[in-house]
N, C-alpha and C positions, 0 to 999 in steps of 0.2 A: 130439201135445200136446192136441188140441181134446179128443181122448177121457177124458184123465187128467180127475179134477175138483178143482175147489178145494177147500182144505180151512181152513174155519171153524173157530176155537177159541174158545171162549167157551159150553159147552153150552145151557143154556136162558135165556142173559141175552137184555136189550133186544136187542140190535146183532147178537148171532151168528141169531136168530130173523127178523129182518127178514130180512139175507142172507138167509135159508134159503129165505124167502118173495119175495124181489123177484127171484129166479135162475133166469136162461133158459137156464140153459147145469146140467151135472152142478155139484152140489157134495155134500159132507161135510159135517155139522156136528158135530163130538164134544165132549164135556166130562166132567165126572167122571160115573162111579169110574172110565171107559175114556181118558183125558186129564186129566192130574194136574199142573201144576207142584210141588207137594210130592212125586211121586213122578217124580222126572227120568226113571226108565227109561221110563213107558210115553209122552214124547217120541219119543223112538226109535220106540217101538211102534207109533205112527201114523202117524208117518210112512214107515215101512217097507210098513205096511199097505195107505191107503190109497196112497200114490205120487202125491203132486196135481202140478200144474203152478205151482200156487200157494199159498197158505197167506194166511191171514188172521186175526191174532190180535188177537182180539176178547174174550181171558178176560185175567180183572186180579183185583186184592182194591182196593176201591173202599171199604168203609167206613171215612172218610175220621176222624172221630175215636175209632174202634175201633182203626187202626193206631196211634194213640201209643201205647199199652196191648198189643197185639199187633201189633210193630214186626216181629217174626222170622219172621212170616206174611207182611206187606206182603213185606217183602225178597222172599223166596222166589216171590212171584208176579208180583212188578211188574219183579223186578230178574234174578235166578236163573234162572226158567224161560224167560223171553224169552231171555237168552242163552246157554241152549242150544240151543234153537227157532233163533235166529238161526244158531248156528255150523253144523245139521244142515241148515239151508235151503243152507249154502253151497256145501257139503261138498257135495248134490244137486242145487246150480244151480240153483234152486227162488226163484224171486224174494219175497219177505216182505212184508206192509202189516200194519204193526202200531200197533195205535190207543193214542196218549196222552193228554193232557191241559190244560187249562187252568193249572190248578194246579200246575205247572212254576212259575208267575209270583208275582209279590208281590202284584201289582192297584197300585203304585206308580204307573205312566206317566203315565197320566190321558189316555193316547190308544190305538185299536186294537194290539193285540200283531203286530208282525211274527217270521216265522220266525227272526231275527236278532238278536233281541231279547237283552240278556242275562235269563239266568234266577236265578229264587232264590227256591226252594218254602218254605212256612211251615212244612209242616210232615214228619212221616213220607210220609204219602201223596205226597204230591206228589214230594219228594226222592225215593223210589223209583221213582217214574214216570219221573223224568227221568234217573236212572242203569239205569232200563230200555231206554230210548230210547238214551243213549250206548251202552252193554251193543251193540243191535242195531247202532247203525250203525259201530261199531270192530271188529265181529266179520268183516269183507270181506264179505258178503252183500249183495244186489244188492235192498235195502231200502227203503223208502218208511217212514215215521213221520207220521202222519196224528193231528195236537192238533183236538180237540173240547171242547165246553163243553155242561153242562147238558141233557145228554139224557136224552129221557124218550118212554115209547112208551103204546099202548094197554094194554099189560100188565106186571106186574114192579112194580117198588117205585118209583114216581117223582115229583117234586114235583105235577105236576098231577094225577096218581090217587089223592095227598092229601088235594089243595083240594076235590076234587069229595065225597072220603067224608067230607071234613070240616065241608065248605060243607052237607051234607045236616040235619047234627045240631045245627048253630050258626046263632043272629045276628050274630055279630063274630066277626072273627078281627085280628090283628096277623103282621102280615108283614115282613118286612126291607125296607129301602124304598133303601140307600145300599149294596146292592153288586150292581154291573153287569154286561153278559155279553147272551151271543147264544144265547139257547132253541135247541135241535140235536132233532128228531123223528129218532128211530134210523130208522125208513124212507127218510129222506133221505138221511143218514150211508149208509145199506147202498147206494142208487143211484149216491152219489156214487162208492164203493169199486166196484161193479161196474162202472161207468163206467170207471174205471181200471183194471180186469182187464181190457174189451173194448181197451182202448189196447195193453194190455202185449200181446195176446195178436194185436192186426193187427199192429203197429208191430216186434213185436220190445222187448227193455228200449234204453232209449237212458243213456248218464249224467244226462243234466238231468231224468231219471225219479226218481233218489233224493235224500234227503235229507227233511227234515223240512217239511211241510205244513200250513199249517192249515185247517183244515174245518168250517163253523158254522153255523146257522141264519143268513140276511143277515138284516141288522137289529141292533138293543139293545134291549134293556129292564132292570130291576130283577126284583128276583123281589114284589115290591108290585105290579110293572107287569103280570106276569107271571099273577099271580093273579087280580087283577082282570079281566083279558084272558081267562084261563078261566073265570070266571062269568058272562062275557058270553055268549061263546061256551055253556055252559050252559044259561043263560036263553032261548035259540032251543027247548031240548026239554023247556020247562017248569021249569026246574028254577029254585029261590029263588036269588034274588042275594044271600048275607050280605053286611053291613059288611065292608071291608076295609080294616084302619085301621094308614097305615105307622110302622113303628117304627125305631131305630137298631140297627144292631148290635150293639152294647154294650149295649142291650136286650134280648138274646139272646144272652145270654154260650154257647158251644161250647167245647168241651176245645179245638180247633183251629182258629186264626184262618184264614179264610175272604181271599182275594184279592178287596178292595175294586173294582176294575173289571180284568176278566178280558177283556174285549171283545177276539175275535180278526180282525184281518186277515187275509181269506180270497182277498187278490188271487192269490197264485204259484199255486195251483190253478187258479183259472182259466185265468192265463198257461200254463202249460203244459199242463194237463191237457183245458181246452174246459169244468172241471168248473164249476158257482154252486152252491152249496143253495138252497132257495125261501125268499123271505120268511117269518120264523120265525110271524108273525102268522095266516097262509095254513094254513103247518102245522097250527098249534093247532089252527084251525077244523076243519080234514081230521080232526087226532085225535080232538076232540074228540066227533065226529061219528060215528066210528069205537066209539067206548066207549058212546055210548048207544045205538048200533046192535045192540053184542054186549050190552047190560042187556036191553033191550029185543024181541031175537028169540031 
């Protein structure tokens, strides 16, 4: 087994790119045109190909108010492909960690989300996320389902590689100031997940191994907090601090209502796993740091 490698699905996003990068051991990483969820067969094809010991699905359809409008895409990536991925991890005893979501949730609570939580997405995106996640864990596969929020890396499309190209050309901006949540740096996210292959991989799977997880930058913030936290963080490599002036949601109407506090409890990973992510505030700084390192050389 130590020889087979992991196999990463999610080709050049945040999360499948970290793995690729934080991994001491062989891995895979594939995505399209060679890993497809709209083309199920080449499912089969990689994993016949490569033969990993494990599998990490880290590919989705994540534009979250594109899926009301392109719902029959969401389906097919969030809901479709994971459960065949799932039934083919079984069928080859190949254990699964397959990454979901926040937005599984309402943002009702008004306290941290536990695994136990009931669920009730807003909207497409989310509701396919989470009949993704059923999808894997009904299918007998020896599964992990690992909820995250709000991640974002030094590269790809993400809230803070916004603020910074935004914050360049502006004095003000408005930010959402009233929906909550736990910042997730995908390099953290990828350590946590390798953390949990070096377990699967001394240990053996155990049962109190699967089932649903959640996984988050520690801490909270707002995405107001959020922002102004990256221009702080900024302002260390010279760069202008705009105004950042918060606003309401309803301030910023979106085709798809957003989960007013998403905030995830990340205790059962640790209980089991040994796993924490870092203070989400720490991360930033590392990101941050990290992107005017690559402007910069």
């Amino acid at each position: 087994m130590v020889d087979r490698p992991i196999l990463i699905l999610g080709g050049s996003g945040q999360l499948a790119r970290a793995l690729e990068d934080a991994a001491t051991v062989p891995v895979v990483r594939v995505g399209r045109p060679d890993f497809d969820f709209d083309r199920p067969d080449t499912i089969a094809e990689t994993m016949a190909r490569v033969s990993p010991w494990l599998v990490v699905n880290a590919a989705a359809y994540t534009a979250v108010d594109a899926a009301e409008t392109d719902a029959e895409a969401a389906w097919r990536a969030n809901r479709d492909g994971p459960a065949t991925l799932a039934r083919l991890c079984r069928d080859a005893d190949v254990p699964l960690i397959h990454v979901s979501t926040d937005y599984v949730f309402d943002g009702t609570k008004g306290a941290p989300y536990l695994e136990t939580d009931p669920v009730s997405p807003l909207g497409v995106y989310g509701a396919s996320k989470l009949a993704g996640e059923q999808a894997v864990l009904e299918s007998g596969a020896r599964a992990i389902v690992l909820r995250t929020s709000w991640v974002y890396a030094p590269i790809g499309k993400n809230f803070v590689r916004t603020m910074l190209t935004v914050g360049k050309t502006r004095d003000r901006l408005t930010v959402v100031a009233d929906q909550r949540g736990c910042p997730t740096v995908a390099a953290d996210l990828a350590d946590a997940i390798l953390a949990i292959a070096a377990r699967l991989r001394a240990d053996g799977w155990h049962d109190r191994f699967g089932g649903v997880f959640h996984a988050a930058g520690t801490g909270e913030t707002t995405w107001h907090g959020l922002a102004v936290a990256v221009f702080e963080e900024a302002a260390r490599h010279g760069a202008k601090q705009p105004e950042v002036a918060p606003i309401k949601t309803a301030d910023w109407p979106t085709p798809v209502r957003r989960p007013a506090d998403s905030r995830l409890d990340c205790t059962r990973l640790e209980e089991v796993f040994g796993v924490r992510l870092p203070p989400w505030r720490d991360s930033l700084r590392r990101t941050v740091d990290t992107i005017f390192a690559a402007e910069n050389g």
